[in-house]
N, CA, C and O of each residue as an XYZ file, in Angstrom:
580
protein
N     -14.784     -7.545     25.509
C     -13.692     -7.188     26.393
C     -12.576     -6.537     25.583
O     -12.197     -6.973     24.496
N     -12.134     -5.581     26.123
C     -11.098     -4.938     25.464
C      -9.976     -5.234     25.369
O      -9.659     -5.248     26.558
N      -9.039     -5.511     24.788
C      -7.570     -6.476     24.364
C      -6.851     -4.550     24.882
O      -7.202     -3.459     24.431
N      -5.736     -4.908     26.012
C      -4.713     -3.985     25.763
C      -3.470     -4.753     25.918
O      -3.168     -5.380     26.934
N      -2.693     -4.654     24.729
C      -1.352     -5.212     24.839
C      -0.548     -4.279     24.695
O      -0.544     -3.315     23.930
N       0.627     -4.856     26.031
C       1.456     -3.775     26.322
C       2.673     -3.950     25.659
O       3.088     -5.062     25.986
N       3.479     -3.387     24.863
C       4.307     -3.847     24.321
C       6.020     -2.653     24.245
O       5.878     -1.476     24.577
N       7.200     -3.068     23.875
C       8.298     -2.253     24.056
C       8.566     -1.517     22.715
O       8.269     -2.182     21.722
N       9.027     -0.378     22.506
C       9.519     -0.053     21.015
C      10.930      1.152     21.533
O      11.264      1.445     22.681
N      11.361      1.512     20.572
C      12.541      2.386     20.517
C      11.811      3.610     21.370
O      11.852      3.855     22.576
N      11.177      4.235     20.363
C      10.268      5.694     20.439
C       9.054      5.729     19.875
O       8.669      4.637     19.458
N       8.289      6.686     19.721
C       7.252      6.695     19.521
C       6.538      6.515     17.957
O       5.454      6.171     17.487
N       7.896      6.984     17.469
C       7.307      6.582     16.180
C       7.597      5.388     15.568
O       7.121      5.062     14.480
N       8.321      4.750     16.185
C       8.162      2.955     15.995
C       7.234      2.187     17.100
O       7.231      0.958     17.175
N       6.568      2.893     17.820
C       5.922      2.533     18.698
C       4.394      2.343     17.678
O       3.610      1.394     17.664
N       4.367      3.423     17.012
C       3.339      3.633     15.384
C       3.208      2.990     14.516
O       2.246      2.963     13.748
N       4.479      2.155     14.492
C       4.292      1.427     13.389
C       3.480     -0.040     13.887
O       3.619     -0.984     13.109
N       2.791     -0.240     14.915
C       1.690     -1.353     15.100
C       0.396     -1.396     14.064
O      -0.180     -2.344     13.529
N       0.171      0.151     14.007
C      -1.127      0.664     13.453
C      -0.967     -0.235     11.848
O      -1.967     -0.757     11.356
N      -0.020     -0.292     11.369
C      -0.214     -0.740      9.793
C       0.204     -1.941      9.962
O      -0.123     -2.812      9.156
N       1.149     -2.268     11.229
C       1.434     -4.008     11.200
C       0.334     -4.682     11.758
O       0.227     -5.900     11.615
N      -0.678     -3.872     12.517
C      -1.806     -4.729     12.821
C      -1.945     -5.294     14.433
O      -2.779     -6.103     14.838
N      -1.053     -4.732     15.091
C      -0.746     -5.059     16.341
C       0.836     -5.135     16.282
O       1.504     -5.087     15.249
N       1.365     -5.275     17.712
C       2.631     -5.297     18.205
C       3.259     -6.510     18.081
O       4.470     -6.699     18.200
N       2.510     -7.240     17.867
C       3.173     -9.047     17.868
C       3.417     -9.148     16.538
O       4.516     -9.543     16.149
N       2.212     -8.731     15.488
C       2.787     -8.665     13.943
C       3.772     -7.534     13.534
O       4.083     -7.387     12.352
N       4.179     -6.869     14.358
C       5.202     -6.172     14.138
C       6.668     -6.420     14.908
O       7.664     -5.700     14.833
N       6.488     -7.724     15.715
C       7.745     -8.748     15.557
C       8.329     -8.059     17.151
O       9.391     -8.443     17.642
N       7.464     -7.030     17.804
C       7.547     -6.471     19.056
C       7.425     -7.241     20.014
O       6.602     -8.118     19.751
N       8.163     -7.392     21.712
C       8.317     -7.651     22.528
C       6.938     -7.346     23.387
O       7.098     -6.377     24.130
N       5.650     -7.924     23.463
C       4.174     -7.625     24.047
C       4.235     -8.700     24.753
O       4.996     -9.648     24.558
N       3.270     -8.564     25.767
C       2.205     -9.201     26.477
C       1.074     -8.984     26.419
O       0.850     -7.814     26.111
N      -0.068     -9.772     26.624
C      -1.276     -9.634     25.358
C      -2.365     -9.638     27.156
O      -2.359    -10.745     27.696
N      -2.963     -8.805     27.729
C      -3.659     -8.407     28.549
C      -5.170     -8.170     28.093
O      -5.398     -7.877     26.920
N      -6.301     -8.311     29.113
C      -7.471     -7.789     28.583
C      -7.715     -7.295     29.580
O      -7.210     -7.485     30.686
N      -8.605     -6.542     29.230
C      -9.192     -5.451     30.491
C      -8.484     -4.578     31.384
O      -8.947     -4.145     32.439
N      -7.290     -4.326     30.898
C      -6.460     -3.331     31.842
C      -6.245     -1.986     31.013
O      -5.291     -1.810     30.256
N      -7.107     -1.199     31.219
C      -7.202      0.024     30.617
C      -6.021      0.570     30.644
O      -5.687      0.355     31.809
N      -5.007      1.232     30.063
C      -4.271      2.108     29.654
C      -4.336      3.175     30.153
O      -3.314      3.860     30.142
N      -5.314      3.598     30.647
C      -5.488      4.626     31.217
C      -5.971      4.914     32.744
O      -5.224      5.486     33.537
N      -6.987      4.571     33.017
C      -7.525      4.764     34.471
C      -6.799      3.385     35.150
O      -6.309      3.484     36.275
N      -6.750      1.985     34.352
C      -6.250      0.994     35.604
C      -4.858      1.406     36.090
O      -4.521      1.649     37.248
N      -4.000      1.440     34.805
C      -2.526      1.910     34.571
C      -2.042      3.105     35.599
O      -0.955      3.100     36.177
N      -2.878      3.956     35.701
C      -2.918      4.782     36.326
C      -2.974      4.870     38.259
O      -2.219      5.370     39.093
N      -4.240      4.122     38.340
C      -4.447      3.570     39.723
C      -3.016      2.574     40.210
O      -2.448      2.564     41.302
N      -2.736      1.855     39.083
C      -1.423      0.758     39.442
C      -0.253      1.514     39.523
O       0.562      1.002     40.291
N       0.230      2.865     38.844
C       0.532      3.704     38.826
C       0.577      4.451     40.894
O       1.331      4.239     41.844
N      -0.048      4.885     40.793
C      -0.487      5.940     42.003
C      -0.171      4.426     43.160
O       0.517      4.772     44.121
N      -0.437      3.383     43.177
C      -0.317      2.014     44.243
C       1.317      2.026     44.145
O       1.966      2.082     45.190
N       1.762      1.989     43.282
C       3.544      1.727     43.094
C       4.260      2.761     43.796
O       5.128      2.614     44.657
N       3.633      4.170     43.165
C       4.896      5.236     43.672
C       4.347      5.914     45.339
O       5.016      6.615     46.097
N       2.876      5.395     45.537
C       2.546      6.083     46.900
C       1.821      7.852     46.528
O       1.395      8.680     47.333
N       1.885      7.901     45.573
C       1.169      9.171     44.840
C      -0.424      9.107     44.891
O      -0.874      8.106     45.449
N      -1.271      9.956     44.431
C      -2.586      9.910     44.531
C      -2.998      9.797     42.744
O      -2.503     10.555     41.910
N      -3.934      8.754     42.434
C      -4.480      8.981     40.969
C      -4.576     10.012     40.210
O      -4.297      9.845     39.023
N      -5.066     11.591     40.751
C      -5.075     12.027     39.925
C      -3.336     12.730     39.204
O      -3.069     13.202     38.100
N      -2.390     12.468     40.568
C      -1.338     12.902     39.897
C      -1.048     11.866     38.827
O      -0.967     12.134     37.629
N      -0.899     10.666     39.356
C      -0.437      9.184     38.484
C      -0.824      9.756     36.731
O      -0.101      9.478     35.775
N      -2.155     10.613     36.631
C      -2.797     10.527     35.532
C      -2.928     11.708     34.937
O      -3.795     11.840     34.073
N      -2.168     12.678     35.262
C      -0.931     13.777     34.740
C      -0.171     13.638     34.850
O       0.479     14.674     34.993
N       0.490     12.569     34.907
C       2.398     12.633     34.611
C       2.237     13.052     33.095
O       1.124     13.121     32.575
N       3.752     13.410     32.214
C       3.715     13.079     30.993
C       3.749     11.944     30.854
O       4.074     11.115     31.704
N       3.278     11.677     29.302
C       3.274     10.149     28.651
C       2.176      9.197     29.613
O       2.239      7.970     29.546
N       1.375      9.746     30.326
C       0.639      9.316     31.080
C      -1.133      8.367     30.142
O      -2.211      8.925     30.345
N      -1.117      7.300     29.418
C      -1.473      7.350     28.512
C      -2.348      8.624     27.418
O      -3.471      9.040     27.134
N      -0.953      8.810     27.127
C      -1.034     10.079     25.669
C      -1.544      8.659     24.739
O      -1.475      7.430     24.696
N      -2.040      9.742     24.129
C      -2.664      8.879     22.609
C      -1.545      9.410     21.972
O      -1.004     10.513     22.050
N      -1.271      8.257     21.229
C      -0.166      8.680     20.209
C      -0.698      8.569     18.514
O      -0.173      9.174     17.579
N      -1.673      7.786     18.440
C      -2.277      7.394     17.288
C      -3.455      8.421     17.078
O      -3.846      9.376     17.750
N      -3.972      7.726     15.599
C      -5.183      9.078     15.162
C      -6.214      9.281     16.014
O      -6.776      8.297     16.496
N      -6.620     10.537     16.327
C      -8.321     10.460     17.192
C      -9.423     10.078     16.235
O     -10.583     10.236     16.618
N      -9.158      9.535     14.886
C      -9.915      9.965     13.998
C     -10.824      8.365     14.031
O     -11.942      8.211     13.541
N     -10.113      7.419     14.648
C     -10.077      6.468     14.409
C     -10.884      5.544     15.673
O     -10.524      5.796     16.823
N     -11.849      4.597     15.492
C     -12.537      4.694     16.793
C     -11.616      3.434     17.943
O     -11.216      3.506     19.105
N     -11.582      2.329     16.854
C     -10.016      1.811     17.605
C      -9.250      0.864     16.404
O      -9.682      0.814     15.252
N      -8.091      0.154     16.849
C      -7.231      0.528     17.733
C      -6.262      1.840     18.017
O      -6.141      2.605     17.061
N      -5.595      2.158     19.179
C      -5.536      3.096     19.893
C      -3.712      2.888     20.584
O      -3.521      2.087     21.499
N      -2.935      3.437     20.190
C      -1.695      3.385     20.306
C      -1.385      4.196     21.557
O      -1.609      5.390     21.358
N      -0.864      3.881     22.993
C      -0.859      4.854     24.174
C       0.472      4.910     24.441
O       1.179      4.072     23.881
N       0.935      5.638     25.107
C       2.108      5.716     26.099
C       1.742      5.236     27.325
O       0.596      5.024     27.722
N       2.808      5.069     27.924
C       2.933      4.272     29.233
C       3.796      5.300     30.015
O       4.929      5.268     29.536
N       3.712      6.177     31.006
C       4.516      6.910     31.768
C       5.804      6.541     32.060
O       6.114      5.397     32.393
N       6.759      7.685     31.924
C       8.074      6.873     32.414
C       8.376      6.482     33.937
O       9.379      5.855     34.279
N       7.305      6.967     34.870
C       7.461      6.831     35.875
C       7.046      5.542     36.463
O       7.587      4.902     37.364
N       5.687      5.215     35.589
C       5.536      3.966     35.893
C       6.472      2.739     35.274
O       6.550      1.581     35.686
N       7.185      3.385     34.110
C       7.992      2.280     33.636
C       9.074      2.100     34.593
O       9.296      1.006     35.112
N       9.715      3.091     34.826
C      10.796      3.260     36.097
C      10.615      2.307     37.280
O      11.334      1.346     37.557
N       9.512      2.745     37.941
C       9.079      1.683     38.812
C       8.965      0.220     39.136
O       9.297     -0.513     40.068
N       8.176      0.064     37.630
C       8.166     -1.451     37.150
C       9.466     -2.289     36.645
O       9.614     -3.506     36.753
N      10.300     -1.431     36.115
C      11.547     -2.193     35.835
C      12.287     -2.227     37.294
O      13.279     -2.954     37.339
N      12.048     -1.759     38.100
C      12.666     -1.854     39.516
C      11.926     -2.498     40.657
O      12.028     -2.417     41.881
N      11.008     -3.281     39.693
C      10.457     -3.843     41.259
C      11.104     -5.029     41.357
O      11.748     -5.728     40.574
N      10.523     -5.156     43.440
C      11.077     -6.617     42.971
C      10.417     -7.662     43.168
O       9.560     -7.614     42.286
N      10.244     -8.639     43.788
C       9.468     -9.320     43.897
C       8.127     -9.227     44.791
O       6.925     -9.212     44.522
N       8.927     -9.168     46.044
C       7.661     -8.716     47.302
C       6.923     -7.395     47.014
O       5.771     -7.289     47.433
N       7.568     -6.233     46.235
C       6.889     -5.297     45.763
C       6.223     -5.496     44.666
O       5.220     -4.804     44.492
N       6.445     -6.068     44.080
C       5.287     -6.472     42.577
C       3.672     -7.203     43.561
O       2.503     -6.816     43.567
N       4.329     -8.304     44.238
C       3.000     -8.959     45.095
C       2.369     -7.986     46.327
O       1.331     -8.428     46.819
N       2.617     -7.362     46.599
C       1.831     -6.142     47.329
C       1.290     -5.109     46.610
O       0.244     -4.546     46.930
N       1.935     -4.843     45.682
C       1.452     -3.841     44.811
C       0.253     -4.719     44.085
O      -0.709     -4.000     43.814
N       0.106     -5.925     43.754
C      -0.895     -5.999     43.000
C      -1.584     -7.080     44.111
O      -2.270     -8.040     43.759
N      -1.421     -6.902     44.847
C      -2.819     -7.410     46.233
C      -3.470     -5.752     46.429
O      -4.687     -5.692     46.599
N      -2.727     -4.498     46.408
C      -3.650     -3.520     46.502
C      -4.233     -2.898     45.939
O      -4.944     -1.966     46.315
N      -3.950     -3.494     44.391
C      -4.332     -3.110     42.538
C      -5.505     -3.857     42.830
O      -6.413     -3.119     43.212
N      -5.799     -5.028     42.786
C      -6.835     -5.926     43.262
C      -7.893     -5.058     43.926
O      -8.707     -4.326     43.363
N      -7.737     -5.269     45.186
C      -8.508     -4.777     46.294
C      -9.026     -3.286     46.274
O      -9.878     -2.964     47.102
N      -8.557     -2.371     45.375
C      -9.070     -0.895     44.715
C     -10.362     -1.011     43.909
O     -11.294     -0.210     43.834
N     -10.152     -2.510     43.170
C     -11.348     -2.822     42.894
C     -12.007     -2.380     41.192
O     -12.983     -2.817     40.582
N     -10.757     -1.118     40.745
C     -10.467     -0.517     39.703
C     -10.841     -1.557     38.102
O     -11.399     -1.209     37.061
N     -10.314     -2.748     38.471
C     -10.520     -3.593     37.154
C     -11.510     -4.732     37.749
O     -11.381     -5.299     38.834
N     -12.661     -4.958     36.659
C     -13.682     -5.912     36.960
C     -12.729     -7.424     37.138
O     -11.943     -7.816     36.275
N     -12.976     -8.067     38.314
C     -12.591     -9.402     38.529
C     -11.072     -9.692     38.028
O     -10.773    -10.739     37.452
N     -10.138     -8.645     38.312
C      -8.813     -8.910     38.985
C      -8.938     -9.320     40.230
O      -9.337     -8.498     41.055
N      -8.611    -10.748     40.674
C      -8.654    -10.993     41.833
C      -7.025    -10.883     42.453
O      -6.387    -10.307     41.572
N      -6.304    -11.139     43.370
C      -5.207    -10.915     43.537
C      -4.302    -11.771     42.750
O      -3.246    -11.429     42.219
N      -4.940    -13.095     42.748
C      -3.954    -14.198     41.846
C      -3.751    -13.433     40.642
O      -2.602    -13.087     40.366
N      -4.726    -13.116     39.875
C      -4.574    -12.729     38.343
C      -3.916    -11.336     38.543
O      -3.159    -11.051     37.616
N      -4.014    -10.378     39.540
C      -3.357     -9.226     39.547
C      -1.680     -9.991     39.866
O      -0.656     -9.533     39.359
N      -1.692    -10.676     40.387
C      -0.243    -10.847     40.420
C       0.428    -11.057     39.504
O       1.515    -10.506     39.330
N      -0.307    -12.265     38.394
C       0.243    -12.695     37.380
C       0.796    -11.296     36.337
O       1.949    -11.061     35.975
N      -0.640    -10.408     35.992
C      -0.022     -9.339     34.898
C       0.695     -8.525     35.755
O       1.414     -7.894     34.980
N       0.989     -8.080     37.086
C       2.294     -7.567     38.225
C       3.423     -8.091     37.115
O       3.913     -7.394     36.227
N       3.709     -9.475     37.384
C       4.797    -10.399     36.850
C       5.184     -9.651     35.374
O       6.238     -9.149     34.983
N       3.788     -9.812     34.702
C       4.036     -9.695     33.113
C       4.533     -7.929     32.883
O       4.917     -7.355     31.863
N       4.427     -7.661     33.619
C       4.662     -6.071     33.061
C       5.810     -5.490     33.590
O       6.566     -4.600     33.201
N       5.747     -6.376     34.803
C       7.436     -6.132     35.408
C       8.597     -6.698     34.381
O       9.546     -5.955     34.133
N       8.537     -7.863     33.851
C       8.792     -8.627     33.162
C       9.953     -8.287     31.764
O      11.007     -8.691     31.271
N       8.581     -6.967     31.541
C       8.440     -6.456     30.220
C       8.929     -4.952     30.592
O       9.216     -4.101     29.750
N       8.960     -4.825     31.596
C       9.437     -3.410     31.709
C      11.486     -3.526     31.790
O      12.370     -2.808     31.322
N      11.500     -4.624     32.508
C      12.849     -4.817     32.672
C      13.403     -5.185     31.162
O      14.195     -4.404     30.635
N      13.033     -6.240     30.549
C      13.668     -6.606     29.276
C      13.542     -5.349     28.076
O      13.909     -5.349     26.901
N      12.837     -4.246     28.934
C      12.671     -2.612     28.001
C      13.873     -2.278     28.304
O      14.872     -2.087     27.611
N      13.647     -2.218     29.592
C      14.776     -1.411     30.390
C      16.332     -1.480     29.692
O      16.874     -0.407     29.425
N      16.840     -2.398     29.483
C      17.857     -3.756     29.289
C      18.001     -3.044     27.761
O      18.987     -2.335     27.562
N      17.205     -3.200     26.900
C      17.256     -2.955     25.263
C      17.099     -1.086     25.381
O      17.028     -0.708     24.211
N      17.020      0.194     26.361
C      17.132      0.998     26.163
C      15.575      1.644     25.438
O      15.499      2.828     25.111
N      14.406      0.677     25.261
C      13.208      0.947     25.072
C      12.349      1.383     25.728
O      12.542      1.268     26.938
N      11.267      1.948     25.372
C      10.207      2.486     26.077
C       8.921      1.895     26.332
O       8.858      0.816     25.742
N       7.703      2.200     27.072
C       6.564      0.956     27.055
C       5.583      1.941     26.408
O       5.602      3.169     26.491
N       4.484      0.942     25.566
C       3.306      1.588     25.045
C       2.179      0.327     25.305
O       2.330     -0.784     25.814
N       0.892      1.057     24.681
C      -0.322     -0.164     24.435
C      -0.810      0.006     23.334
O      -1.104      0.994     22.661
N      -0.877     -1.198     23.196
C      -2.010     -1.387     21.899
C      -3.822     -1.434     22.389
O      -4.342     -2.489     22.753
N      -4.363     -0.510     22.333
C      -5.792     -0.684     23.146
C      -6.875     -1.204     21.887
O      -6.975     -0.524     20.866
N      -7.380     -2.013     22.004
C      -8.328     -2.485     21.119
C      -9.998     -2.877     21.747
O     -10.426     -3.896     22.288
N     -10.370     -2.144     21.547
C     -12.117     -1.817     22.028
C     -12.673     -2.910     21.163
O     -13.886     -3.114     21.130
C-alpha cells in the first residue's frame, strides 16, 4: 500500500527538503500520515467533489499534483497539492467536509474508503489545510510506492 503523507511547508523548495530528511515528519513538518490516497487521481476526484468542477479540470489546475522531486527516482515522490484545493479545504466547514467525503466515498475512486474513513482523512486534511492556512504555508505529499 502506498504511504501518501500530506504535509505543510513555506514553498517548494522547503517542501524538498523531505527528500534528504527522509520524509516530512523527520523534517520536523506539520503531516498527516494517509495511505492510499493518491496525490493525484484521488486528490483530484476530492478536488472536482469540493469545487463542483469536473475531474478532468480538477487535474489541470496548476500545482495540480506537479512532481516537484526527481523523475529519476522510482520513489519517494514529492507533489504539490493545488491551491484550489487547498483554498477549499481550509474553508470548509463542517457539514461540507461530511458531504464532501460521503461523495469521495461513494465515487468509489479509492479502494475501501468507506464514508466513516472518508470522513476521518475529510477531517485530517481540512485540519491541515487550515493550520497551513494560519502559518501562510502551502500543501504538498510525500508519495511513497
Amino acid at each position: 500500500m502506498p504511504d501518501a503523507d500530506y504535509f505543510s511547508a513555506a514553498d517548494d523548495v522547503s517542501a524538498l527538503t523531505v527528500v534528504e530528511a527522509r520524509g516530512p515528519a523527520h523534517a520536523g513538518l506539520d503531516v498527516i500520515f494517509l495511505t492510499d490516497i493518491d496525490p493525484v487521481d484521488a486528490i483530484a476526484r476530492l478536488e472536482a467533489i469540493m469545487t463542483g468542477c469536473n475531474y478532468e479540470e480538477a487535474s489541470w489546475r496548476p500545482r495540480a499534483g506537479q512532481l516537484l522531486s526527481s523523475e529519476d527516482v522510482d520513489s519517494p515522490f514529492v507533489l504539490t497539492v493545488s491551491d484550489t484545493l487547498f483554498e477549499v479545504l481550509a474553508s470548509a466547514t463542517e457539514g461540507g467536509t461530511v458531504a464532501a467525503a460521503k461523495a469521495w466515498s461513494s465515487a468509489g475512486e479509492v479502494s475501501g474508503l468507506d464514508a466513516a474513513t472518508a470522513t476521518v482523512v475529510m477531517e485530517a486534511l481540512v485540519g491541515l489545510a487550515k493550520r497551513a492556512r494560519a502559518a501562510d504555508l502551502r500543501l504538498y505529499c510525500w508519495w511513497t510506492l
